[in-house]
N, C-alpha and C positions, 0 to 999 in steps of 0.2 A: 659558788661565789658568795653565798651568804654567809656559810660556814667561814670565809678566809675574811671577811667583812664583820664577823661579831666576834669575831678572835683579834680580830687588828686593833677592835675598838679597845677591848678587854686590855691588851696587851700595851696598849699608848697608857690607857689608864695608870699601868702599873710602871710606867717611867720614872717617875720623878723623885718615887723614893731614895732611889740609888743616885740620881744623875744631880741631885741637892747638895748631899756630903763628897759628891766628887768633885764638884766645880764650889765648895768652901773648901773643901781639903787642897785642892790645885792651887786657890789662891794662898793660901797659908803657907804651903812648901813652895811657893816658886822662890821667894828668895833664898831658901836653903839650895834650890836646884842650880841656882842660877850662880852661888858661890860654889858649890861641888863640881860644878862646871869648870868655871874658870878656876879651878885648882886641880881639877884632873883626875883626885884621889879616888873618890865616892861615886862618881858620875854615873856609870854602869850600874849601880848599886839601885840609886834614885831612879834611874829611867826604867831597871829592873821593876822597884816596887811602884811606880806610877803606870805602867805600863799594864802589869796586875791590877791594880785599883781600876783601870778604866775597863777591860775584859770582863771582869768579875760583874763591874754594872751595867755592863751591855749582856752578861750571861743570864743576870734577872728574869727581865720581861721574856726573854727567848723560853727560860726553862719554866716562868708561869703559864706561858704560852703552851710548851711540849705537856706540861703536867693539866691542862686545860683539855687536852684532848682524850686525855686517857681516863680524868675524873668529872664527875656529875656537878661536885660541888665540892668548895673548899681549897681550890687550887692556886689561892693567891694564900692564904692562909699557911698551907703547907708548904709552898715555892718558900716562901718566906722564912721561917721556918731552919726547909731543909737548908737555903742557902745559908745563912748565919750560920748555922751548925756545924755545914762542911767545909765552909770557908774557916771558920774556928779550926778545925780537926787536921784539914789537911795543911794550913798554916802551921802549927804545933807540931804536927808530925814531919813538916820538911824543915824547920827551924831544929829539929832536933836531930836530923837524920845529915842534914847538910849545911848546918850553923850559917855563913852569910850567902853562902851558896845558893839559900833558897830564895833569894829574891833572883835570882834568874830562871830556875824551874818552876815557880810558882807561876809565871806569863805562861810557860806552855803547857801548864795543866789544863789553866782557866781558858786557854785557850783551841786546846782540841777539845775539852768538853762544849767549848760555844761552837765547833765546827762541828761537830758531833752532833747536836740536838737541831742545831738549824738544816743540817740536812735529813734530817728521820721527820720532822715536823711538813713537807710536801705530801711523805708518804701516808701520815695520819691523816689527813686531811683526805687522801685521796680515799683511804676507808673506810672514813665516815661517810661520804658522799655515795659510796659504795654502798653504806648502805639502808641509805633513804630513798 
Protein backbone atom coordinates (compact mmCIF):
# COMPACT_ATOMS: atom_id res chain seq x y z
CA UNK A 1 0.00 0.00 0.00
CA UNK A 2 2.86 2.42 0.25
CA UNK A 3 4.23 1.68 -2.90
CA UNK A 4 0.59 2.48 -4.64
CA UNK A 5 0.31 5.55 -2.19
CA UNK A 6 3.85 7.27 -3.26
CA UNK A 7 3.15 6.58 -6.77
CA UNK A 8 -0.32 8.16 -6.72
CA UNK A 9 1.20 11.12 -5.01
CA UNK A 10 4.10 11.11 -7.65
CA UNK A 11 1.53 10.65 -10.43
CA UNK A 12 -1.30 13.55 -9.30
CA UNK A 13 1.84 15.53 -9.27
CA UNK A 14 2.35 15.20 -12.77
CA UNK A 15 -1.20 16.20 -13.86
CA UNK A 16 -1.45 19.43 -14.62
CA UNK A 17 1.05 19.79 -17.24
CA UNK A 18 -1.04 18.10 -19.90
CA UNK A 19 -4.47 18.77 -18.34
CA UNK A 20 -3.52 23.03 -18.61
CA UNK A 21 -3.05 23.08 -22.71
CA UNK A 22 -6.15 20.77 -22.82
CA UNK A 23 -8.73 22.49 -21.04
CA UNK A 24 -6.98 26.19 -22.99
CA UNK A 25 -6.79 24.25 -26.09
CA UNK A 26 -10.75 22.97 -25.46
CA UNK A 27 -11.76 26.31 -24.85
CA UNK A 28 -10.11 27.80 -28.02
CA UNK A 29 -11.71 25.08 -30.42
CA UNK A 30 -14.98 24.89 -29.06
CA UNK A 31 -16.28 27.40 -31.20
CA UNK A 32 -14.60 25.94 -34.39
CA UNK A 33 -16.27 22.50 -32.96
CA UNK A 34 -19.41 23.77 -32.39
CA UNK A 35 -19.59 25.38 -36.22
CA UNK A 36 -18.11 21.81 -37.65
CA UNK A 37 -21.00 20.57 -35.88
CA UNK A 38 -23.59 22.22 -37.12
CA UNK A 39 -22.42 21.93 -40.65
CA UNK A 40 -21.63 18.46 -40.62
CA UNK A 41 -18.53 18.49 -42.87
CA UNK A 42 -15.49 18.24 -40.35
CA UNK A 43 -17.19 17.00 -37.25
CA UNK A 44 -15.52 13.53 -37.11
CA UNK A 45 -12.41 15.02 -37.95
CA UNK A 46 -12.51 17.53 -34.64
CA UNK A 47 -13.90 14.92 -32.27
CA UNK A 48 -11.17 12.54 -33.98
CA UNK A 49 -8.40 15.07 -32.89
CA UNK A 50 -10.06 16.24 -29.45
CA UNK A 51 -10.66 12.93 -28.60
CA UNK A 52 -6.60 12.17 -29.19
CA UNK A 53 -5.68 15.38 -27.32
CA UNK A 54 -7.57 14.25 -24.35
CA UNK A 55 -6.13 10.30 -24.34
CA UNK A 56 -2.80 11.50 -25.05
CA UNK A 57 -3.05 13.73 -21.61
CA UNK A 58 -4.51 11.23 -19.64
CA UNK A 59 -1.64 8.77 -21.26
CA UNK A 60 0.97 11.19 -19.35
CA UNK A 61 0.77 10.75 -15.74
CA UNK A 62 -0.25 6.82 -16.40
CA UNK A 63 3.19 6.26 -18.55
CA UNK A 64 5.28 8.60 -15.68
CA UNK A 65 3.72 6.35 -13.48
CA UNK A 66 4.57 2.76 -15.52
CA UNK A 67 8.16 4.52 -16.26
CA UNK A 68 8.42 5.25 -12.17
CA UNK A 69 8.34 1.60 -11.61
CA UNK A 70 10.94 0.35 -13.77
CA UNK A 71 13.46 3.52 -13.04
CA UNK A 72 15.25 4.78 -9.71
CA UNK A 73 15.18 8.20 -10.81
CA UNK A 74 14.36 10.59 -13.52
CA UNK A 75 10.97 9.27 -14.63
CA UNK A 76 9.11 12.30 -15.05
CA UNK A 77 12.12 13.84 -16.87
CA UNK A 78 12.23 11.01 -19.33
CA UNK A 79 8.09 10.29 -19.50
CA UNK A 80 8.38 13.72 -20.63
CA UNK A 81 10.57 13.63 -22.91
CA UNK A 82 9.69 10.29 -24.48
CA UNK A 83 6.06 11.54 -24.66
CA UNK A 84 6.65 14.92 -26.92
CA UNK A 85 8.86 12.69 -28.90
CA UNK A 86 6.55 10.02 -29.72
CA UNK A 87 3.59 11.96 -29.76
CA UNK A 88 5.72 14.17 -32.52
CA UNK A 89 6.83 10.94 -34.47
CA UNK A 90 3.87 8.97 -34.38
CA UNK A 91 1.79 12.14 -35.54
CA UNK A 92 4.21 12.75 -38.54
CA UNK A 93 4.27 9.26 -39.42
CA UNK A 94 0.21 8.75 -39.49
CA UNK A 95 -0.22 12.27 -41.09
CA UNK A 96 1.97 11.08 -43.74
CA UNK A 97 0.97 7.54 -44.13
CA UNK A 98 -2.92 8.31 -43.90
CA UNK A 99 -3.15 12.33 -44.68
CA UNK A 100 -6.76 13.25 -42.84
CA UNK A 101 -7.28 9.80 -41.93
CA UNK A 102 -4.97 10.10 -39.08
CA UNK A 103 -7.05 11.95 -36.89
CA UNK A 104 -9.13 8.96 -36.36
CA UNK A 105 -6.15 6.29 -35.87
CA UNK A 106 -4.34 8.58 -33.79
CA UNK A 107 -7.42 7.90 -30.66
CA UNK A 108 -6.67 4.40 -30.95
CA UNK A 109 -3.01 4.33 -30.88
CA UNK A 110 -3.09 6.73 -27.85
CA UNK A 111 -5.51 4.74 -26.69
CA UNK A 112 -4.56 0.97 -26.50
CA UNK A 113 -1.08 2.27 -25.51
CA UNK A 114 -3.20 4.00 -22.22
CA UNK A 115 -4.95 0.46 -21.96
CA UNK A 116 -1.85 -1.11 -22.24
CA UNK A 117 0.21 0.50 -19.52
CA UNK A 118 -2.54 0.76 -17.00
CA UNK A 119 -2.88 -2.73 -16.99
CA UNK A 120 1.06 -3.88 -16.68
CA UNK A 121 1.33 -1.09 -13.91
CA UNK A 122 -1.00 -3.75 -11.10
CA UNK A 123 1.64 -6.18 -12.13
CA UNK A 124 4.74 -3.88 -11.40
CA UNK A 125 3.62 -2.96 -8.38
CA UNK A 126 2.85 -6.43 -7.38
CA UNK A 127 6.79 -7.14 -7.98
CA UNK A 128 7.98 -4.60 -6.17
CA UNK A 129 6.23 -5.42 -3.11
CA UNK A 130 7.42 -8.91 -3.99
CA UNK A 131 10.18 -7.85 -3.44
CA UNK A 132 10.60 -6.05 -0.18
Amino acid sequence: MQIVAAKTRGALATNWPPLLPLVVGAMLLLPEFLKAVSNGRDAPFMLGGMTHAALTCLLLPVFIAWLSLRMRRGALAAGLTIWFVGNWIVGAVCAVMFDQGCLMILPIISGTLLVMLSADIPRQIERLAAEE
